[in-house]
C-alpha positions in Angstrom: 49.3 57.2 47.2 47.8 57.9 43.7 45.0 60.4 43.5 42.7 59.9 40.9 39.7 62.3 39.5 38.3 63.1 36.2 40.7 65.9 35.2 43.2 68.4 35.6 41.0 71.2 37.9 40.2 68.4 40.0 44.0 67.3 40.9 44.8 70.6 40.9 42.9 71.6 43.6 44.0 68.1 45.9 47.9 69.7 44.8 46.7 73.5 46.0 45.8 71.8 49.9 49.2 69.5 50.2 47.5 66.5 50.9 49.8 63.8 50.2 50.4 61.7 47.0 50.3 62.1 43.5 47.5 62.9 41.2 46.6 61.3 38.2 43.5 62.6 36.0 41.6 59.6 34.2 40.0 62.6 31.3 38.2 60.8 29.4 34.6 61.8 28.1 33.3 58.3 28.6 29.7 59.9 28.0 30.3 60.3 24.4 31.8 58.1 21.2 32.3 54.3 21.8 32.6 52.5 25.0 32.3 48.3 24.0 32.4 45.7 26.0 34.5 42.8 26.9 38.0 44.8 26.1 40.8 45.1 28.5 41.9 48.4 29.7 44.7 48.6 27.0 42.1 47.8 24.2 39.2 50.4 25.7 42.1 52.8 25.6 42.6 52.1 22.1 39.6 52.7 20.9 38.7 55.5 23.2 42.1 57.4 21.9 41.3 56.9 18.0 38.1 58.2 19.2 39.3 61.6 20.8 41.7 61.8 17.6 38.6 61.6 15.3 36.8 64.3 17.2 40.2 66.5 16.3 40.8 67.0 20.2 44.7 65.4 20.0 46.5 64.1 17.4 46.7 60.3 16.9 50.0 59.9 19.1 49.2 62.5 21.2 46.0 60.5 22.0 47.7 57.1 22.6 50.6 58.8 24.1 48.5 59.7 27.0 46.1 56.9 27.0 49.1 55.0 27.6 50.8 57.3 30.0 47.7 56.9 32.0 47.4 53.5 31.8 51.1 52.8 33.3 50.6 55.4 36.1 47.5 54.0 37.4 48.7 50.2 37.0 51.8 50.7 39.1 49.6 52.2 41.9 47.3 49.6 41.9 49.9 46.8 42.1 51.4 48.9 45.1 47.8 49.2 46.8 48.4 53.2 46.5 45.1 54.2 44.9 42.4 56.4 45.5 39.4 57.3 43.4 37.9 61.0 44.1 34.3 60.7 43.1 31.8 64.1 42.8 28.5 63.9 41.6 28.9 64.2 38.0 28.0 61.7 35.6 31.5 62.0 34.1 32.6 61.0 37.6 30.3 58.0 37.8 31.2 56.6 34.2 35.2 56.8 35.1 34.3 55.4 38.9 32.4 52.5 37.5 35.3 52.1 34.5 38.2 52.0 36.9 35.9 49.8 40.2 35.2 47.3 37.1 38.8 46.7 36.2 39.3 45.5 40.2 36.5 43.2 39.3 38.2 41.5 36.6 41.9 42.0 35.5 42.8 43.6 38.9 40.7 41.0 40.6 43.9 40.3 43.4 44.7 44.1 44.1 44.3 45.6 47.3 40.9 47.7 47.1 41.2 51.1 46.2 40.1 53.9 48.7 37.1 55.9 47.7 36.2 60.2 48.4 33.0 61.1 47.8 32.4 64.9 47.3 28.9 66.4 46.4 30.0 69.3 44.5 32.6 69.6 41.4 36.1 69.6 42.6 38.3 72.8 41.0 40.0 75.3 42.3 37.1 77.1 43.2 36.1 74.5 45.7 36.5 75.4 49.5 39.3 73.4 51.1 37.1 72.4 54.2 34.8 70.3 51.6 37.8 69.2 50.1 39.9 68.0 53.3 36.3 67.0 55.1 35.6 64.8 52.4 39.6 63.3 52.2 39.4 62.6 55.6 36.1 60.5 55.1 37.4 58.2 53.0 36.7 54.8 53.0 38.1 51.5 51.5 36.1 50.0 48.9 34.0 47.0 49.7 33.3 43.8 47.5 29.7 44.9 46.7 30.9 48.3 45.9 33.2 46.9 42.8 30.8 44.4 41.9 27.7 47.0 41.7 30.4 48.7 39.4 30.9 46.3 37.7 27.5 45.6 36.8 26.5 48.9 35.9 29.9 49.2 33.7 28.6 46.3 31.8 25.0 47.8 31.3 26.4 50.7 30.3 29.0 49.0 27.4 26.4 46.6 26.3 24.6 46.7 23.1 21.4 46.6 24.7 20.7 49.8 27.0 17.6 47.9 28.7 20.1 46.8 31.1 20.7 50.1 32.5 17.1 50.0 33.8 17.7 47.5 36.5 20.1 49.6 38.0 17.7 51.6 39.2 16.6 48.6 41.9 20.3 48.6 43.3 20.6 48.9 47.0 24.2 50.5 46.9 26.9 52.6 48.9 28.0 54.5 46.1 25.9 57.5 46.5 25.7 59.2 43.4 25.6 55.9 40.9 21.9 56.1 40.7 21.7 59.5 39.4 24.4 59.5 37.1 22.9 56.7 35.4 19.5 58.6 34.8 20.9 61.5 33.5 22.7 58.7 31.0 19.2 57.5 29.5 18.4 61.2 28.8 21.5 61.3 26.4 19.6 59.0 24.6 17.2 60.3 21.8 13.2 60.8 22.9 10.1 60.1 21.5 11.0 63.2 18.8 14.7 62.0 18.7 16.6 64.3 20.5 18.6 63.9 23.2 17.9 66.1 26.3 20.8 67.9 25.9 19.6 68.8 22.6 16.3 69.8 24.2 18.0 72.0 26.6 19.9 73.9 23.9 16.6 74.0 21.7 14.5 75.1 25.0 17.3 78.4 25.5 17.3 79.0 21.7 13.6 79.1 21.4 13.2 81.8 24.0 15.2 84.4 22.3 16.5 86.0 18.7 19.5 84.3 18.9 22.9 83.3 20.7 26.6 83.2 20.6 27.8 79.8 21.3 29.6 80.1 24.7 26.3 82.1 26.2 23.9 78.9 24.9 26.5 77.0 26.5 26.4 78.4 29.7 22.3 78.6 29.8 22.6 74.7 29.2 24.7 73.9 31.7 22.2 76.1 34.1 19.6 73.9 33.1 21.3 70.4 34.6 21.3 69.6 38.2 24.0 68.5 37.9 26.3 69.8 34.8 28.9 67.1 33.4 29.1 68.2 29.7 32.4 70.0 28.3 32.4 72.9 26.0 34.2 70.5 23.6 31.4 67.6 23.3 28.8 70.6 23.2 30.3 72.0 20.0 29.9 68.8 18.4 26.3 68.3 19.1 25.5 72.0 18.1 27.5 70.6 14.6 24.9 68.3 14.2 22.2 70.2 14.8 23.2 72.5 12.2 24.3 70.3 9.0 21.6 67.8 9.2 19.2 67.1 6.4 16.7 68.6 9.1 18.7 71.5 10.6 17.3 72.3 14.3 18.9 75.4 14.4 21.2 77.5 12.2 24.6 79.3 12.2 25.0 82.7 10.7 22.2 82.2 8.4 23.3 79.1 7.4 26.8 79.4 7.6 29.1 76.2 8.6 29.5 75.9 12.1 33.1 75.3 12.4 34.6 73.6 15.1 37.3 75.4 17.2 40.7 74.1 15.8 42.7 71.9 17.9 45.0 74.2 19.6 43.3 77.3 18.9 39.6 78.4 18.5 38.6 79.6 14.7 38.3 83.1 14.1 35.5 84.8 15.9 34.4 82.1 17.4 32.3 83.2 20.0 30.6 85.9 17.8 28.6 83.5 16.0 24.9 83.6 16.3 23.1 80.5 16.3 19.2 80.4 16.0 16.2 77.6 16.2 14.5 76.7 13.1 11.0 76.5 12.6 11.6 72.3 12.6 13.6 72.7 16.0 10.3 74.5 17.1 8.2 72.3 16.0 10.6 68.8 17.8 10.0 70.8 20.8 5.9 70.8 20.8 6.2 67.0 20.0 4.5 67.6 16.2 8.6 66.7 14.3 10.3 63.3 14.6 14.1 64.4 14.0 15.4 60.9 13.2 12.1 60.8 10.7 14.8 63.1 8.6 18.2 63.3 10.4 20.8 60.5 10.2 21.8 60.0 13.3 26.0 59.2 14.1 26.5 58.9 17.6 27.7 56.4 20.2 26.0 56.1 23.7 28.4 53.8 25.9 28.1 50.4 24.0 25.4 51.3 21.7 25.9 52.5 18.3 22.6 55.2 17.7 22.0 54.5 14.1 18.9 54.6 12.2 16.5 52.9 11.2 15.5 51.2 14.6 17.7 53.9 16.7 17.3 53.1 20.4 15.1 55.6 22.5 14.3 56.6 25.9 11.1 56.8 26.1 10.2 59.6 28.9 6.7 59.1 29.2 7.4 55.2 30.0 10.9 55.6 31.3 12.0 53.0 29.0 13.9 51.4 26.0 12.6 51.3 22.9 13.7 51.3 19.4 12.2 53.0 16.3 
C-alpha cells in the first residue's frame, strides 16, 4: 500500500500513527509555473522540474532526480493496485488529486482504482490522530465518475483557455472539496486592476500598517484564506515581482532588491527586511490603477501563459473570463 499526499508533513504524520504502507509525497506546486496539456506524466515532469530549477528551488538534476524518483514509486504501486490518494481541502491537494485521478483516465486507464481519504483540515504533524485514523478508516475506492470528473477538470485547468474552468462549477461530484479548490484557482488570476488575489491580500495587510518583515506579511496572508495552500517559497516570488516592476506595488528597504532566500540557505537577514505599499499599490487597491496598464506580467496559471497585451482576467464583478 502506497500513501500518497502533497508533501513531506503530510506522510509524516500517516508514518507518526503506524498505519500501514509506504508514503510517497507528489510535492509539486502545481498552482504556479507551467502545467500544458496533452503530455504524459514523464513529459509534465519534465517541464514541471526545469520549472522548479528556474525558480532556484533544486538544482537541475536534483529536480529531475526526484521527478523521476517519484514517478517510478508511484507507477509500481499503481501496476500493483497498492495506491491511495490522501486528499485535504487545499487547493494544492485538489490540483495533485485531479493530476494523479487524470492519469487513471488515460495512460493508467486498466489499473485497479486507487483508494481515496478525504480530510478537512491540513494533514502535519500537528493534526490529531483521531482525524487522521477516522478519516483512513473512511476510505473509499474511487469510482468511474470520480476519475472522469478529474479528468475533466485536469484538462480545464491545463488548457489554454481558462473559460473551461467555469463549467466546473455545474459538476454534480463526490469529490468534496473539487469545487472550491477551483474557485480559489480563478482568483490567482489577475482582476479588473491586474492583480491576483493573493496580491490583494498582501497589498490589503501592507496598506494597514508602516511596514512589515516578510515572514509576518506572510503569515497575515495566509490568515486571510479560508483555506491557505500557498508556500513561503511561491510567496517570495510574487513579493519579487511586486517590487522590481516598472510599477512597483510596494517596496523593499527603500528600494532595495528583494533577494530571494538562496537555495539551501536564506540570504542574510532575511526576515529583517521591511517591505511597504506604494502610493500605486494604494491606488490598485481603490480600483483608480490598472497594474498590467504598466507592469509586464511573467507568470503561468495551469495551462495559460499570463502575458500582456490581452492578459487573461477574472473578472470578480462578473465571475468570469476575460482578456485585456
Amino acid at each position: 500500500m502506497l500513501h500518497i499526499t502533497n508533501g513531506d508533513f503530510a506522510s509524516q504524520r500517516i508514518r507518526e500513527l503506524d498505519i500501514e504502507g509506504g508514503q510517497l509525497a507528489w510535492s509539486d506546486v502545481l498552482h504556479e509555473g507551467p502545467v500544458p496539456g496533452n503530455l504524459t506524466l514523464e513529459e509534465m515532469s519534465m517541464v514541471r522540474a526545469s520549472f522548479i530549477a528556474d525558480c532556484g528551488w533544486a538544482t537541475n538534476m536534483e529536480a529531475q532526480f526526484h521527478f523521476q524518483t517519484r514517478d517510478a514509486v508511484f507507477l509500481s504501486a499503481a501496476n500493483t493496485g497498492d495506491v491511495v490518494l490522501w486528499v485535504t481541502h487545499e487547493l494544492y491537494d485538489q490540483l495533485h488529486m485531479m493530476q494523479v485521478l487524470a492519469w487513471y483516465a488515460t495512460e493508467g486507464a486498466d489499473k485497479a482504482k486507487p483508494e481515496l481519504v478525504f480530510i478537512d483540515q491540513h494533514l502535519s504533524p500537528d493534526t490529531p490522530a483521531a482525524a487522521v485514523t477516522e478519516a483512513f478508516s473512511n476510505r473509499r475506492q474511487a469510482t468511474q465518475d470520480d476519475i472522469q470528473q478529474a479528468y475533466q477538470a485536469w484538462v480545464a485547468f491545463t488548457a489554454l483557455n481558462p473559460r473551461s474552468l467555469e463549467s466546473i462549477a455545474a459538476f454534480d461530484t463526490r469529490l468534496p472539496f473539487l469545487k472550491a479548490g477551483i474557485e480559489r484557482l480563478k482568483h490567482e488570476y489577475p482582476d479588473q486592476q491586474g492583480i491576483s488575489l493573493t496580491e490583494r491580500h498582501a497589498l490589503t495587510v501592507l496598506a494597514g500598517s508602516v511596514s512589515a518583515a516578510p515572514y509576518e506579511l506572510f503569515g497575515n496572508v495566509r490568515l486571510k484564506e479560508a483555506v491557505p495552500f500557498m508556500g513561503d517559497a511561491s510567496f517570495w516570488r510574487i513579493l519579487q515581482a511586486m517590487t522590481e516592476s516598472a510599477q512597483p506595488l510596494m517596496t523593499c528597504d527603500d528600494q532595495a532588491r528583494f533577494e530571494l532566500p538562496g537555495l539551501y540557505q536564506h540570504a542574510d537577514n532575511f526576515n529583517e527586511r521591511r517591505l511597504a505599499i506604494t502610493d500605486a499599490g494604494r491606488a490598485v487597491l481603490a480600483g483608480e490603477l490598472d497594474w498590467l496598464d504598466e507592469h509586464v506580467i511573467h507568470r503561468w496559471v495551469g495551462g495559460v501563459r499570463l502575458q500582456s497585451p490581452g492578459c487573461w482576467r477574472f473578472d470578480t464583478n462578473t465571475q468570469s473570463f476575460v482578456r485585456k
